[in-house]
C-alpha positions as CSV (number, residue, x, y, z in Angstrom):
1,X,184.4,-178.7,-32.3
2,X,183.8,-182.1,-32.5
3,X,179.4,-183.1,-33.2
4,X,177.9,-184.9,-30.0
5,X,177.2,-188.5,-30.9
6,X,175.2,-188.3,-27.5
7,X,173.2,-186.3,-25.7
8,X,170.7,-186.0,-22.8
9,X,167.0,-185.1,-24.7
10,X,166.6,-182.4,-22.0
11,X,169.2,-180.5,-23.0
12,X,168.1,-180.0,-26.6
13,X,165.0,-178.5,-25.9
14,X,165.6,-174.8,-27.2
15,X,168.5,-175.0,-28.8
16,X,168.4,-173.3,-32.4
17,X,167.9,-175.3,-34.8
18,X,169.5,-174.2,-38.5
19,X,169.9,-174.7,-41.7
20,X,173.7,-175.8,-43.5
21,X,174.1,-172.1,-44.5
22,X,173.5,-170.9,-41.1
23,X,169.9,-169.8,-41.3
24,X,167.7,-170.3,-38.5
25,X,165.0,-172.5,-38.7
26,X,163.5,-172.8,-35.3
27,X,163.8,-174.1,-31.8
28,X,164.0,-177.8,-30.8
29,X,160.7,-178.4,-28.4
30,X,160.7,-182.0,-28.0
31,X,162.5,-185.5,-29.2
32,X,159.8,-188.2,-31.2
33,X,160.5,-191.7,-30.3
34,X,159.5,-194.9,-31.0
35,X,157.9,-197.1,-28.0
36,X,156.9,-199.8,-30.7
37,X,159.0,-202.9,-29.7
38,X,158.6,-203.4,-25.9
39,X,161.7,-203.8,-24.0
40,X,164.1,-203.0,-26.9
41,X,165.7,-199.6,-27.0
42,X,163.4,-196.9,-28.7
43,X,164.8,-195.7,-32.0
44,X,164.6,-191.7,-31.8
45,X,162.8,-190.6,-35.3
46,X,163.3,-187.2,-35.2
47,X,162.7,-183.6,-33.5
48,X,159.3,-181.3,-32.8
49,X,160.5,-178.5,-33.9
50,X,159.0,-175.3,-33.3
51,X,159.0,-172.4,-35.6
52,X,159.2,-168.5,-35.7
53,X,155.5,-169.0,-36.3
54,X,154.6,-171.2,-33.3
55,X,153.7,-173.7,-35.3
56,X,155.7,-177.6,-34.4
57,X,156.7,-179.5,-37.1
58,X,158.5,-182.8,-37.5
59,X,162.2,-182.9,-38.7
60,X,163.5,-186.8,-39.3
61,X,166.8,-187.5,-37.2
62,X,168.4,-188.3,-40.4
63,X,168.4,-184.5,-41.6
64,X,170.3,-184.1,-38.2
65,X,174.0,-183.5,-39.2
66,X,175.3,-182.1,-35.8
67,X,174.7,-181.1,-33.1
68,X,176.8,-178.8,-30.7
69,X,176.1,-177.0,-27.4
70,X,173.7,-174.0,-28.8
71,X,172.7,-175.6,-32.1
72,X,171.4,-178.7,-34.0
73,X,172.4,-178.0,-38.1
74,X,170.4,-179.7,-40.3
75,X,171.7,-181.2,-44.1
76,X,169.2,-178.6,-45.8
77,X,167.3,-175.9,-44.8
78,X,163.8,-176.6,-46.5
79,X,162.0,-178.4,-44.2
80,X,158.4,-180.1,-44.6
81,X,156.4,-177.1,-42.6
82,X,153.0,-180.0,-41.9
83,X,152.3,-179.6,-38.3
84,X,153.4,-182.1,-36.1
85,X,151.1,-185.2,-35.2
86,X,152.2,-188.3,-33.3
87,X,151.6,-192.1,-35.0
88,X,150.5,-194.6,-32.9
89,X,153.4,-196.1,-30.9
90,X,155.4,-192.9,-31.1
91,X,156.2,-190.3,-28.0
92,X,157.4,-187.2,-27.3
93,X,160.4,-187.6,-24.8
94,X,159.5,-184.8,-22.6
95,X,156.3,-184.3,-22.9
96,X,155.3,-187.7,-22.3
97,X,158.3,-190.0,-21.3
98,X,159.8,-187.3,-18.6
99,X,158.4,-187.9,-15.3
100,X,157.0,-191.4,-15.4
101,X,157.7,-194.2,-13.1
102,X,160.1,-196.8,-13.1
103,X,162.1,-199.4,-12.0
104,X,165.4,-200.5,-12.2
105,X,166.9,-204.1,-11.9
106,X,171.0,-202.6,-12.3
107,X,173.5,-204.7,-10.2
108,X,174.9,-201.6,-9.2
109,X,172.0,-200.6,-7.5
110,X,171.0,-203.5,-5.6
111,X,169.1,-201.3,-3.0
112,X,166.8,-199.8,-5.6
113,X,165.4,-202.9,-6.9
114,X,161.6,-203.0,-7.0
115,X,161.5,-199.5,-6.1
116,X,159.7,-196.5,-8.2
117,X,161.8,-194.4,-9.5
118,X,161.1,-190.9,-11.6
119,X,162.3,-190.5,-14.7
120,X,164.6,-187.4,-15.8
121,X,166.3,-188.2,-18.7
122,X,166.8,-189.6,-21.6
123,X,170.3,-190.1,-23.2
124,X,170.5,-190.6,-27.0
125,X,173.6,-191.7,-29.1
126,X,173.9,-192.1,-33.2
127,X,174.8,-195.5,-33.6
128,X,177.1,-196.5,-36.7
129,X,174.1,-197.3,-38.8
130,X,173.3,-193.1,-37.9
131,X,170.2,-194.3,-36.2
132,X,169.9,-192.2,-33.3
133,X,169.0,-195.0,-30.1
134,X,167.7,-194.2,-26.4
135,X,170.7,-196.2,-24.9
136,X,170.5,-194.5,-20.9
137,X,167.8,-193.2,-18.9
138,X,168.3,-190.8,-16.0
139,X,166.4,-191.2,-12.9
140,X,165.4,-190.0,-9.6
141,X,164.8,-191.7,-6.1
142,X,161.0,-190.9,-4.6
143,X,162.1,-191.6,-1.0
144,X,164.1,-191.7,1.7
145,X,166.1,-194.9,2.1
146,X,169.7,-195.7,2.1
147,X,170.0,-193.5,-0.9
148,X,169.0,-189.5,-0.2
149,X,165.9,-188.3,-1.6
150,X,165.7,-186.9,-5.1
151,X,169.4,-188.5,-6.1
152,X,169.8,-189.2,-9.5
153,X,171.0,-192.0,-10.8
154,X,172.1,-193.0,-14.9
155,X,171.4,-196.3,-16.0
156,X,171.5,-198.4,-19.3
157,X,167.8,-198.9,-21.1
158,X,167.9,-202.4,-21.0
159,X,168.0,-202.2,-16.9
160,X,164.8,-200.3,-17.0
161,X,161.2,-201.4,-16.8
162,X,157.9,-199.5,-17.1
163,X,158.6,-197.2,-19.9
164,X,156.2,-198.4,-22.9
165,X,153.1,-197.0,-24.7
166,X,150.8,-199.0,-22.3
167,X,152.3,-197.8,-19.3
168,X,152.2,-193.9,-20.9
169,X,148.7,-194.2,-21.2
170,X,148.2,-195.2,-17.3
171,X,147.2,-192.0,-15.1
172,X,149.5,-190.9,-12.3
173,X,152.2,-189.4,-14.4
174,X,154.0,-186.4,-12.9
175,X,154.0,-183.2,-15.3
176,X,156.9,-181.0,-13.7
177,X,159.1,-181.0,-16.8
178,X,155.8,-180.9,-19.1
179,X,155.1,-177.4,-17.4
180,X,158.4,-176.4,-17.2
181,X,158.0,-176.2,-21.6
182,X,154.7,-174.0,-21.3
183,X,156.2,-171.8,-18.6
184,X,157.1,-168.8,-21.1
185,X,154.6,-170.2,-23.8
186,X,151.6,-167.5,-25.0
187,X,148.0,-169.5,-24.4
188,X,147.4,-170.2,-28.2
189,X,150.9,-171.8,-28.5
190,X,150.3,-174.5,-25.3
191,X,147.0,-174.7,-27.0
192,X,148.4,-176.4,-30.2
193,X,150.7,-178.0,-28.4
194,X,148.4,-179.8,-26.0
195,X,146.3,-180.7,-28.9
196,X,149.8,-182.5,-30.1
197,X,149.6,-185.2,-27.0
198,X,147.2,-188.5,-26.1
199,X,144.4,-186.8,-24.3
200,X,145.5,-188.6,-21.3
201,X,148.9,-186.5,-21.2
202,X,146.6,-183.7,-22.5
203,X,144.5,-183.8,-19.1
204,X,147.2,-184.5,-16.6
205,X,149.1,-181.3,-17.7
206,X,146.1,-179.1,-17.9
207,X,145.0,-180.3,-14.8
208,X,148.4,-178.6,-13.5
209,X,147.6,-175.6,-14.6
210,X,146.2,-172.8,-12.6
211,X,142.6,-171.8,-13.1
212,X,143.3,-168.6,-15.2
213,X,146.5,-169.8,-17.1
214,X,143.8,-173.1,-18.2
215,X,141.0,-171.0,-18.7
216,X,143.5,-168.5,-21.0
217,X,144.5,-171.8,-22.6
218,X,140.9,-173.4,-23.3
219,X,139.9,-170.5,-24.9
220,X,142.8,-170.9,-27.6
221,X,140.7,-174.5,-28.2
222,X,138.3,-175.7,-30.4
223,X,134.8,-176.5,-28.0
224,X,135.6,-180.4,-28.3
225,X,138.4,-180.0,-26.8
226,X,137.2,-177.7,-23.8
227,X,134.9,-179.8,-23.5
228,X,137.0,-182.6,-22.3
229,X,139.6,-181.3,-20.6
230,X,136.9,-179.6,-18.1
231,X,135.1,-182.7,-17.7
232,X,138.4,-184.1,-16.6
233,X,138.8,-182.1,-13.9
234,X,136.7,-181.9,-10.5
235,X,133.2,-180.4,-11.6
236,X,133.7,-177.4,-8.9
237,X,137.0,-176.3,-10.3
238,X,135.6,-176.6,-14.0
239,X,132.9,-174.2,-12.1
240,X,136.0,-171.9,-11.2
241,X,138.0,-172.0,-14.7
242,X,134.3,-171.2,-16.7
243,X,134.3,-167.9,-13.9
244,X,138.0,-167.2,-15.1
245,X,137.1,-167.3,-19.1
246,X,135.6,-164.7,-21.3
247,X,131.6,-164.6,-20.9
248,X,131.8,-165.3,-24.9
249,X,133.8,-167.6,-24.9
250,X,131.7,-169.5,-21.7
251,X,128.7,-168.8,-24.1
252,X,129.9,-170.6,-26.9
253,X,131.2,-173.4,-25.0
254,X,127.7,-173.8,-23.8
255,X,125.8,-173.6,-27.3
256,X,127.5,-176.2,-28.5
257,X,127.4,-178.4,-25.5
258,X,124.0,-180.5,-24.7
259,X,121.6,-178.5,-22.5
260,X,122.0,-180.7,-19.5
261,X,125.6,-180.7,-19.8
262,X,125.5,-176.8,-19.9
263,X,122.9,-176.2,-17.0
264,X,125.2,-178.4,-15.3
265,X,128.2,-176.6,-15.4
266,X,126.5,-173.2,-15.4
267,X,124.7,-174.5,-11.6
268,X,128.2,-174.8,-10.3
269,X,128.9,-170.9,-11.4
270,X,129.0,-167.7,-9.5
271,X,124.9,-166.1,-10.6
272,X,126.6,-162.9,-11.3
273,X,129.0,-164.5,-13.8
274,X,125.9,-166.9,-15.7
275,X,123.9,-164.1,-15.5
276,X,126.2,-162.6,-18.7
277,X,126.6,-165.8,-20.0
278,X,122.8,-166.2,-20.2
279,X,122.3,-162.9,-21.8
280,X,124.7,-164.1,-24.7
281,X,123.0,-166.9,-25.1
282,X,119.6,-165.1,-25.6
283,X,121.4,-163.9,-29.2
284,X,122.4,-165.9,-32.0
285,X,126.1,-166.7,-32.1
286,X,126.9,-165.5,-35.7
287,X,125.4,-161.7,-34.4
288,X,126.5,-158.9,-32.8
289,X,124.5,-160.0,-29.9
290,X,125.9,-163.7,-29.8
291,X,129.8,-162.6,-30.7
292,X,130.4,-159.5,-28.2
293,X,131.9,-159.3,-25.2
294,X,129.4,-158.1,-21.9
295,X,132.6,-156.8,-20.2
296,X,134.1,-153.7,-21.8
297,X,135.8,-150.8,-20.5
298,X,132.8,-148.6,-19.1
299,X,133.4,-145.2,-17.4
300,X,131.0,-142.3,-16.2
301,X,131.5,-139.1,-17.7
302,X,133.1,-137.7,-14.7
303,X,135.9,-140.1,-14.6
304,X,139.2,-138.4,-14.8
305,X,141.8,-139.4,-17.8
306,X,144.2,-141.1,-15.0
307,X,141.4,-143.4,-14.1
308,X,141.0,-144.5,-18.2
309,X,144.5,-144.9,-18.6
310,X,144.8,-147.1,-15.1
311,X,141.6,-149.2,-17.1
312,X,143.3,-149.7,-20.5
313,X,146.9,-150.7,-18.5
314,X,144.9,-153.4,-16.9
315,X,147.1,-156.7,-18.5
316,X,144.3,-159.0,-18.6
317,X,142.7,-157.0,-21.1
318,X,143.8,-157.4,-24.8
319,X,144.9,-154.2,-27.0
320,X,141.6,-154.1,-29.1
321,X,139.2,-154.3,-25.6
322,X,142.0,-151.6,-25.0
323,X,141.9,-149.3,-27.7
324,X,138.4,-147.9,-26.6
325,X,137.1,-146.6,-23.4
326,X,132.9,-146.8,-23.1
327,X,131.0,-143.6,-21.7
328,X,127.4,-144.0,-20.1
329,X,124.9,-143.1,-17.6
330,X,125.0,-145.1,-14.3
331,X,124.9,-148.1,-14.4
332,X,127.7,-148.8,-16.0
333,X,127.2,-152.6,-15.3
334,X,125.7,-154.0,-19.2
335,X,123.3,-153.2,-20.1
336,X,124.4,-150.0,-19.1
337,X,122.5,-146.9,-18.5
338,X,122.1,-144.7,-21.8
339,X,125.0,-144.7,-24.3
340,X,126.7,-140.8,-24.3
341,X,129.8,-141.6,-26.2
342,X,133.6,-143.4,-26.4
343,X,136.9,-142.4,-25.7
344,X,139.4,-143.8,-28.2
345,X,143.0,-144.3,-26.1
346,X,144.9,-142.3,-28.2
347,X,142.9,-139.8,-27.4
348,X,143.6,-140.2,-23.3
349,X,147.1,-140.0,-24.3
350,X,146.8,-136.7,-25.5
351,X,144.8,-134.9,-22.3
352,X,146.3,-133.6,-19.0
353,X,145.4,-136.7,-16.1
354,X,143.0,-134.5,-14.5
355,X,140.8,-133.9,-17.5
356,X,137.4,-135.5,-17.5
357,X,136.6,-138.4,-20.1
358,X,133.5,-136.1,-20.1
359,X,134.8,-133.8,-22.0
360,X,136.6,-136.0,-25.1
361,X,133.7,-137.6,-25.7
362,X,133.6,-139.1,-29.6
363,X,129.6,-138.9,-29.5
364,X,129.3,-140.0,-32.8
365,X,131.0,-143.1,-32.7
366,X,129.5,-145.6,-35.2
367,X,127.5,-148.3,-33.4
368,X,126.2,-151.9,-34.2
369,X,122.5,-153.2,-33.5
370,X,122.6,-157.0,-31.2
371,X,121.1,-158.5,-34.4
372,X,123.6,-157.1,-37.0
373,X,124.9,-160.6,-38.9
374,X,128.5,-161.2,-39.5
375,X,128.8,-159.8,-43.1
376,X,127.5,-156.4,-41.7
377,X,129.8,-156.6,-38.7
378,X,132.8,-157.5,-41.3
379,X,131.9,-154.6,-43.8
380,X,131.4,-151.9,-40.5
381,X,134.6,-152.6,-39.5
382,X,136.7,-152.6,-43.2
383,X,134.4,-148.7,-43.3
384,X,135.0,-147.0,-40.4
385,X,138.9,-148.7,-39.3
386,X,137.9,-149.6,-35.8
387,X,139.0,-152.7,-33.8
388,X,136.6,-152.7,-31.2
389,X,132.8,-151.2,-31.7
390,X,129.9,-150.7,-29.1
391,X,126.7,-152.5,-29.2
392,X,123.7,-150.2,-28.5
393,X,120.0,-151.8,-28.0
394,X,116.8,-149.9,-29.2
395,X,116.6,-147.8,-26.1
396,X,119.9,-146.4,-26.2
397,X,121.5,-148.7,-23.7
398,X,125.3,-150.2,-24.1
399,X,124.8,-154.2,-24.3
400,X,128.6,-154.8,-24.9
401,X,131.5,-154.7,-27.6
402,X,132.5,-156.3,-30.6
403,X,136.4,-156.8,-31.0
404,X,137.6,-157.7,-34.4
405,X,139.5,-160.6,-33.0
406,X,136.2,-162.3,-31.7
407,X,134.5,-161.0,-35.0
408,X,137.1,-162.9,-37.1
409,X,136.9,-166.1,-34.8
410,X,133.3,-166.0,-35.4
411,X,133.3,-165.7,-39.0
412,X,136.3,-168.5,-39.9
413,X,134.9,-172.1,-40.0
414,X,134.3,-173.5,-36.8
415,X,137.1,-176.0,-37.3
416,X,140.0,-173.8,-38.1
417,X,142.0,-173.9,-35.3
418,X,142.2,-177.9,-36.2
419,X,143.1,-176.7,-40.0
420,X,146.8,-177.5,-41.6
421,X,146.9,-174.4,-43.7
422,X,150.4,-175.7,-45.4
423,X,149.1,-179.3,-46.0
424,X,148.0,-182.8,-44.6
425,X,150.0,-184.3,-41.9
426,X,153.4,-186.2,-41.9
């Protein structure tokens, strides 16, 4: 099969991307192009690639040796693994060009003169230098006219105006094929990806978002960033994501931010919700106090095995809040009433449904003190092989949980979802 010398930037997104002896190297994400010269074609420098490990990297166009209808094959397979991060003057094609305006002065469509038009597409074709051009742009009618809404139309670059690094950074920009990437995308991954775009794209797309898949996604983020992605939105809906996030990770968010800027946002909250926030915030943050979570699985002794089990299906909760089920004394809202015991979840697997959680009680469960530091919290968990661990205050009571995950975001430096562990970048 004959190579494509051109193709529409859409349609590369996903394909495989591999090596000359076959072997995958990852997934094509996005096209990087240069918006440096305005009004002369953009040059296309190369593709975000994504790899097995989520992590998007930057492959030059001139390692590109073919590309067919499932694949894009590459002239080696070792590959500079630096995470991708856009220069100035350079875009991402679908993140960023995709769904801007436009306008078109093409003699063959008279009738669409001065009008705004959506972009689509971009089509790309190797010239005979092998530089890889944007030499047509797809686009889309916004209204009714003597054309039908939503028609597409393909025209050459040079008849199209609007598409430059000044107009990019202009709000307004539509983010359906933005969201259309993220769709399938696990909240860490758009995370890193986000933090890959202008913080003007950055907004527009999380603004998009639904209140829990954002809050999922800001808590993938370093605080900086949460920062100012909620205070780009409406403050009542910032009010509403906070509500959909972790209470530690809320509490956190508001240690680091200036008081008035946290009373502000915790005003806007449901009480119930900044009441568990507050009580976080009453502990240091590098304790067992400051890095729980308020909200474990609680029970009552005379809960039957069926109900635990319904608990730990829940999907919102993650397998280490799931691997343990909490016994107390009513309440069993935190701080609970007296601490009797835990149920580990392999243990519900092994009793009849109708069995009490009463009665599998692991009373001696090793527990953590709300002022145990992090080395403590690090060396109970490497002794006793547990992912999740109660919290117990003086008097017996259950305050909340320590997962390892939280534990281990706690104890790396505060910077290190921002870290290139393989290098500087490109």
């Amino acid at each position: 099969m004959t190579p494509a010398l051109k193709v529409f930037v859409a349609r590369l997104v996903g394909l495989a991307v591999l090596g000359p002896d076959g072997e995958s190297i990852g997934r094509v994400r996005d096209v990087v192009v240069s918006m440096h010269m305005p009004g002369k074609q953009p040059r296309v420098l190369g593709l975000a690639v994504e790899l097995t490990t989520r992590r998007r990297i930057f492959v030059p166009m001139l390692r590109v040796t073919s590309i067919e209808p499932d694949a894009v094959t590459l002239t080696t397979g070792h590959v500079n693994l630096r995470r991708l991060r856009l220069r100035p003057n350079e875009a991402l094609a679908v993140g960023q060009v995709l769904d801007t305006r436009a306008r078109v002065d093409d003699p063959d469509y008279p009738e669409l003169a001065g009008e705004d038009l959506t972009v689509v597409d971009l089509a790309i074709e190797q010239t005979r230098t092998r530089d890889w051009m944007v030499n047509r742009v797809a686009l889309r009618t916004l209204r009714k006219g003597l054309r039908r809404r939503g028609e597409t139309i393909v025209v050459q670059w040079r008849h199209v105006h609007g598409i430059s690094t000044l107009e990019l950074s202009r709000p307004g920009q539509g983010v359906e094929m933005a969201l259309a990437q993220f769709e399938d995308m696990r909240p860490a991954d758009v995370a890193h990806a986000l933090r890959e775009l202008p913080n003007k794209r950055r907004n527009e797309i999380a603004s998009a978002f639904d209140n829990e898949r954002l809050a999922d996604v800001l808590q993938e983020m370093p605080t900086d960033d949460q920062s100012a992605i909620l205070g780009s939105v409406e403050p009542d809906r910032a009010a509403d994501v906070l509500e959909a996030m972790d209470p530690d990770d809320v509490a956190d968010l508001m240690g680091e931010l200036p008081q008035a800027e946290a009373e502000a946002f915790l005003a806007r909250m449901d009480p119930e919700d900044v009441e568990s926030v507050r009580r976080l915030l009453l502990h240091s943050p590098d304790t067992a106090g400051g890095v729980m979570t308020p909200e474990p699985l609680i029970l009552t002794a005379n809960a039957t095995v069926s109900e635990a089990l319904a608990r730990v299906r829940d999907p919102d909760i993650n397998s280490a809040a799931a691997s343990m089920v909490f016994v107390v004394r009513p309440p069993t809202n935190t701080p609970t009433g007296k601490f009797l015991g835990a149920v580990h979840t392999q243990a519900l697997l092994r009793e009849p449904p109708a069995n009490l959680v009463g009665g599998i009680l692991d009373k001696e469960i090793p527990r953590l003190l709300p002022g145990d530091t992090l080395d403590k919290m690090a060396r109970f968990f490497a002794t006793y092989n547990l992912v999740s661990a109660p919290v117990i205050d003086d008097d017996g009571h259950l305050l909340g949980a320590v997962v390892v995950d939280d534990l281990l975001d706690a104890m790396l430096p505060r910077d290190w979802r921002e870290t290139d562990l393989e290098g500087t970048d490109r």
